[in-house]
N, C-alpha and C positions, 0 to 999 in steps of 0.2 A: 711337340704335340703328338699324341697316341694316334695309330693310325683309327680312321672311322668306318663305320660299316659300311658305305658306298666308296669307299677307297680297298677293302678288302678283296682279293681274287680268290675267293674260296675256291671255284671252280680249278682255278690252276694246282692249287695247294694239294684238291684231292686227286688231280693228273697223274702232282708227282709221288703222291703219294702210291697211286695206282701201280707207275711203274716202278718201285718202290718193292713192294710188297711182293712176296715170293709165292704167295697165294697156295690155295687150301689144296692145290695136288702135290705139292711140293713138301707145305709142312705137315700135311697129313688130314685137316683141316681150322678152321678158322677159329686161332683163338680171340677174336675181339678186345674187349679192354686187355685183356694181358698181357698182349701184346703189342707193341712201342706203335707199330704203323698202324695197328687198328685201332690203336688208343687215340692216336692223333686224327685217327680221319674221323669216329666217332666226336672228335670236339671240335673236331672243322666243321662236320654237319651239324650239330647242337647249336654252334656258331651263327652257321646261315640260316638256320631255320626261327633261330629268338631272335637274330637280325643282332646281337651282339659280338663284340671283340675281344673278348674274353671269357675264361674259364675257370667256373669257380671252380675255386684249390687245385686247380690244373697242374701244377707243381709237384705237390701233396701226391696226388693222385698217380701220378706219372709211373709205369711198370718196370722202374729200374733194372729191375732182376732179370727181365729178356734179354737173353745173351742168345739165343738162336743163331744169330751168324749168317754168313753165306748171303748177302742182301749185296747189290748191284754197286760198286763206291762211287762209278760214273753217275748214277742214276743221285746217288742219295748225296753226294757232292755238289751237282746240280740241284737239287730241292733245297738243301742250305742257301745257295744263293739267290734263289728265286723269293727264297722268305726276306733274303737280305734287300733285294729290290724293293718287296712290299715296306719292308720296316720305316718307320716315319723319323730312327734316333732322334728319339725324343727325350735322350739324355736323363736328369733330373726327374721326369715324367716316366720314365719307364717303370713299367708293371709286367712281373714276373709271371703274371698269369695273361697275360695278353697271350691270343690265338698264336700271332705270330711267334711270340717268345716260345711259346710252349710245344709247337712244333719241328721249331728246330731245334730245341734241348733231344724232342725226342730220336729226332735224323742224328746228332751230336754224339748220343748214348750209342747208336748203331755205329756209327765211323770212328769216335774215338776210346769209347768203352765210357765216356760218360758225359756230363754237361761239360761246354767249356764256357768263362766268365763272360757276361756279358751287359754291359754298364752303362746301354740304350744310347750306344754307339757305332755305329758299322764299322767307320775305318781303324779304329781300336780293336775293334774285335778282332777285322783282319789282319793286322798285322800280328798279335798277338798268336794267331793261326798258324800265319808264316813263322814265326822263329820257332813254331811247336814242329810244324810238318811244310817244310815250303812249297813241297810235291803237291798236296791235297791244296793247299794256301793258293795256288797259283791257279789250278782248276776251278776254285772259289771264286778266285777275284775274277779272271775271265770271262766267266758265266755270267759275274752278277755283273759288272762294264757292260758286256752283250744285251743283257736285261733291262738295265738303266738305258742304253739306249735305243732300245725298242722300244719303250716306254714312251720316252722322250717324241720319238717321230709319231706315234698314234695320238699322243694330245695334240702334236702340230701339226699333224692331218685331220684331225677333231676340230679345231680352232678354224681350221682354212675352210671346213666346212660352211661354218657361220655367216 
C-alpha cells in the first residue's frame, strides 16, 4: 500500500532537506527547480499544499545534470533513510513518481551520481546499497532502525494516550 497523505512527514522531508542544501551564500544563489534539493523541496511543498503523494512526472522532471557537489553525506545519508522510514514498500504498488520515491532519487543523484534501483522495497534496496558501498549502506541502515523506532514509541505513546 502507497504511503497516504496523513501518513506523509513533509515537514521532516523539508528539515532534511534544509539541512541538506548548501544555500544561496555558498552556491552563489538559489537555483530552484535546477537544482536536485530545490527540486525536491519545491515537490515536497506542491505535495503538502494539494494534500497529495505524488508528483506529476516527478521523474521526468528531475535536474539530473546538477553535479554542484560539496553537499553534507552525513546529512544527505540521513535524509535517505528518513524517506526509507516513511516509505510504505508497497512493492507491486510502487509509483515512481510518489513524493517519497522522487526524493530520494534526488539525495541518490547527490551521494551516488545517480538513481539507485528501487522495486517498492526497503530491505532490497538496502542491501543492494550495502554490496554497492557498505560504508554509506551502514549509515543508511542505522538511521533508518533509529527512525523506525522512534516511530514505533510515539504511535505507543499515541495509543496509551487513548
Amino acid at each position: 500500500m502507497a504511503i497516504t497523505y496523513d501518513q506523509l512527514n513533509g515537514e521532516e522531508i523539508l528539515e532534511d532537506l534544509d539541512n541538506i542544501c548548501k544555500t544561496p551564500e555558498v552556491c552563489g544563489s538559489c537555483a530552484g527547480p535546477e537544482c536536485l534539493i530545490g527540486y525536491a523541496r519545491i515537490c515536497t511543498k506542491n505535495c503538502m499544499r494539494d494534500e497529495v503523494t505524488y508528483v506529476y512526472e516527478g521523474q521526468k522532471n528531475m535536474p539530473q545534470y546538477d553535479i554542484r557537489g560539496g553537499y553534507d553525506e552525513y546529512e544527505t545519508l540521513h535524509g535517505i533513510a528518513h524517506l526509507l522510514a516513511q516509505c510504505r514498500s508497497c512493492k507491486a504498488g510502487h509509483f515512481d513518481n510518489c513524493i517519497i520515491n522522487v526524493v530520494r532519487n534526488c539525495l541518490e543523484v547527490i551521494e551516488y551520481g545517480e538513481e539507485q534501483e528501487f522495486d517498492g522495497e526497503v530491505l532490497p534496496y538496502l542491501m543492494r546499497i550495502g554490496k554497492m558501498d557498505p560504508n554509506r549502506a551502514s549509515i543508511i541502515m542505522k538511521e533508518y532502525h533509529f527512525k523506525k523506532k522512534e516511530r514505533k514509541e510515539e504511535v505507543g505513546n499515541i495509543e496509551g494516550l487513548e
